[in-house]
C-alpha positions as CSV (number, residue, x, y, z in Angstrom):
1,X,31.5,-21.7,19.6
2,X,33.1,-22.3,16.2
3,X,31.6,-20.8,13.1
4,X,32.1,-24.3,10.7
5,X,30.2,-26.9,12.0
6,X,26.5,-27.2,13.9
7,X,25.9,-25.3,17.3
8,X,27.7,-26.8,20.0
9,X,26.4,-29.0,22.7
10,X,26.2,-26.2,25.1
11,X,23.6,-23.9,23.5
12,X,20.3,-23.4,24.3
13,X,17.8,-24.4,21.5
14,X,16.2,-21.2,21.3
15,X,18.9,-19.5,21.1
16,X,19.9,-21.9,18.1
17,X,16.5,-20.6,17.1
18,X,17.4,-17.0,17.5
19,X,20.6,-17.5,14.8
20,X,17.4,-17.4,11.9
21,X,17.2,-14.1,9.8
22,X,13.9,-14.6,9.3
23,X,13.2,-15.2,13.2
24,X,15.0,-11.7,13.9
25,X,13.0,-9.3,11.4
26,X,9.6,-10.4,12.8
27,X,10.3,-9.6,16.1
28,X,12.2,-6.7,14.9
29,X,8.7,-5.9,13.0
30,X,6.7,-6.6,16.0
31,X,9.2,-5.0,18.1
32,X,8.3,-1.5,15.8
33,X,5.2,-1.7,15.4
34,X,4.6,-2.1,19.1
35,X,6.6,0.7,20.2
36,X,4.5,2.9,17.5
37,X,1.1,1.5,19.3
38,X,2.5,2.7,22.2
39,X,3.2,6.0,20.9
40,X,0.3,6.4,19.2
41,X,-2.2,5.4,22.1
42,X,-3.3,9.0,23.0
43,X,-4.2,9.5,19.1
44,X,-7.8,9.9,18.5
45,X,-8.8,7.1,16.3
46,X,-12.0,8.1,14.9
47,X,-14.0,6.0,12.5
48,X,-14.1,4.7,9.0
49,X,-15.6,7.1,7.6
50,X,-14.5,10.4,10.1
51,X,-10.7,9.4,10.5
52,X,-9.0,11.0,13.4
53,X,-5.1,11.4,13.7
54,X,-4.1,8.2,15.5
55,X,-6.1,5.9,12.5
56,X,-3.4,5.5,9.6
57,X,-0.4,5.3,11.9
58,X,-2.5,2.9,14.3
59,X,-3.3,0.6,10.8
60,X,-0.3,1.0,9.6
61,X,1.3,-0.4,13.0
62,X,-1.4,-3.0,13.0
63,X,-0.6,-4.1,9.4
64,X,3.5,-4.2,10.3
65,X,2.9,-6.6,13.4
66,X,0.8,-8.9,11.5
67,X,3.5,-9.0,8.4
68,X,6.5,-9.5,11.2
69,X,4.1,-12.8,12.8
70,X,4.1,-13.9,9.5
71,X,7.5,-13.5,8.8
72,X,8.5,-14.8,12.7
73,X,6.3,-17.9,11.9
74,X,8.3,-18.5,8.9
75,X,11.7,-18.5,10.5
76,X,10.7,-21.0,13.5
77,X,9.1,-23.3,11.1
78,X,12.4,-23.4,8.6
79,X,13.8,-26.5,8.8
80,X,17.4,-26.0,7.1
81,X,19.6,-25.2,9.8
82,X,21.1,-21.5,10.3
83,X,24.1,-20.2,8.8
84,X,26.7,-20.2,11.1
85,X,28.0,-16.3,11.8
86,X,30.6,-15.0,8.9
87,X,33.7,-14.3,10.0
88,X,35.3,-11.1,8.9
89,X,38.0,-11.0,6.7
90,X,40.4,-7.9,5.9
91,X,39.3,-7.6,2.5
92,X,35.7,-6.7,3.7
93,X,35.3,-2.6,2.9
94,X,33.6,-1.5,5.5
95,X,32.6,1.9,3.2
96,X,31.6,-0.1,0.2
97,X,28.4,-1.4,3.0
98,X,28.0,2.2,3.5
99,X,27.4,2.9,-0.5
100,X,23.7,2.1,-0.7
101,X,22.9,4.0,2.3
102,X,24.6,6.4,1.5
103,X,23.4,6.2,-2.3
104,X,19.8,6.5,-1.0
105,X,19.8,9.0,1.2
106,X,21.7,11.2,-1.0
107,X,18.8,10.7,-3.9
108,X,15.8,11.4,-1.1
109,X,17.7,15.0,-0.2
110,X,18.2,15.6,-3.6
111,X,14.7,15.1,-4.3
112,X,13.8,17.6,-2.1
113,X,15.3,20.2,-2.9
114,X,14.8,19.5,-6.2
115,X,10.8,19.1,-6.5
116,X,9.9,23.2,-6.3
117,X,12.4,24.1,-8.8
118,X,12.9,20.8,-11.5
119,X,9.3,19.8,-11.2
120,X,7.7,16.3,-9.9
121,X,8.8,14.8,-13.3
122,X,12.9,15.8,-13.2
123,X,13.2,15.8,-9.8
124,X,11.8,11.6,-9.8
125,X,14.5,11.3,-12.5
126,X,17.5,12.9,-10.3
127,X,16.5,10.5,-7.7
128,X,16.3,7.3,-9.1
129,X,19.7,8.6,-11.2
130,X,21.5,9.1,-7.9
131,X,20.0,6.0,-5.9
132,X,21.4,4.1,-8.8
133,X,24.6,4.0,-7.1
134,X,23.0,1.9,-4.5
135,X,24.1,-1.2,-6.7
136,X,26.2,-1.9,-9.6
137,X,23.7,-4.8,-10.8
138,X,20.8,-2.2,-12.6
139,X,21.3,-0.8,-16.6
140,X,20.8,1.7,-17.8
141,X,17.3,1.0,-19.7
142,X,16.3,-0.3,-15.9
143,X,16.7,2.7,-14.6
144,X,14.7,4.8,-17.3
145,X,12.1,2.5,-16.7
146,X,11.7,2.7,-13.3
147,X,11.7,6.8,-13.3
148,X,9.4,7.1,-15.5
149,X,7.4,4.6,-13.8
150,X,7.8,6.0,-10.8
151,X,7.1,9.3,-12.1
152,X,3.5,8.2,-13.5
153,X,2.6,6.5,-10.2
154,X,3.6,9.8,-7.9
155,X,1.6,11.7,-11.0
156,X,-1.4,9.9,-10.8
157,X,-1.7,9.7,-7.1
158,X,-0.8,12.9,-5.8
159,X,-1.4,15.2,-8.4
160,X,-4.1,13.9,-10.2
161,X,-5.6,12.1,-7.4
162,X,-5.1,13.7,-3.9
163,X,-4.8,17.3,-6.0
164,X,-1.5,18.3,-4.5
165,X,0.2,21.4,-6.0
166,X,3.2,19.8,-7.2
167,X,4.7,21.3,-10.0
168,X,5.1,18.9,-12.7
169,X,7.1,20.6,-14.9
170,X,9.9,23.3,-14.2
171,X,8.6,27.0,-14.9
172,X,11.8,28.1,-16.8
């Protein structure tokens, strides 16, 4: 099968079908949430109002399945055709694709183990500072924003909201 030109005669049209990124991530979606309804079937549910340990993750699955129908429904009702596959070329740096990853993850450990001591405030700032590395598109002034953004959102719903412990500020 060549990458250039339209699927050859040979293929099946679903698997034509199965080429759309949009086609993949539902049923990837669905795929997830299933195996979590699956986990999760021994979970008490409860009710509205008394909610037992199997009711968020159940929802949550629920809510996941639903988005990847919508987003399978989408790809098999696109009417552009797929891109054909990318061939690799030796230029591609195979640890530049690992730099948001690895960006990320970095920024969530650092968080971590940052909270207790730096406070919900600094430690929000150290991880959007260090998951900035993810891309080279965001400023400076973006970044600010979205710490201290990010820092009044976690404020106001798990301090000031849920009542959580979490220091705000360090105790230096």
């Amino acid at each position: 099968m060549t990458t250039d030109g339209p699927p050859s005669a040979q293929e099946h049209p679903l698997l034509h079908m199965f080429r759309r990124k949009n086609v993949l991530s539902g049923l990837m979606f669905i795929a997830i949430a299933a195996f979590g309804l699956w986990v999760s079937r021994n979970y008490p549910i409860g009710t509205t109002l008394r909610m037992g340990t199997g009711y968020v993750p159940r929802l949550l699955c629920w809510l996941l399945m639903g988005l990847g129908a919508i987003v399978l429904v989408q790809g098999v009702l696109e009417t552009e055709p797929p891109r054909p596959p990318r061939e690799r070329s030796p230029d591609d740096d195979e640890l530049a694709k690992l730099r948001p990853v690895v960006a990320v993850t970095v920024s969530l450990i650092a968080f971590a183990l940052a909270l207790e001591t730096l406070g919900l405030v600094l430690s929000i700032l150290v991880l959007v500072a260090i998951a900035r590395f993810a891309t080279r598109e965001l400023k400076a002034s973006e970044t600010l924003a979205a710490a201290v953004g990010l820092s009044v959102l976690t404020w106001a719903i798990f301090i000031a909201g849920l009542g959580l412990p979490i220091p705000l500020w360090p105790d230096w």
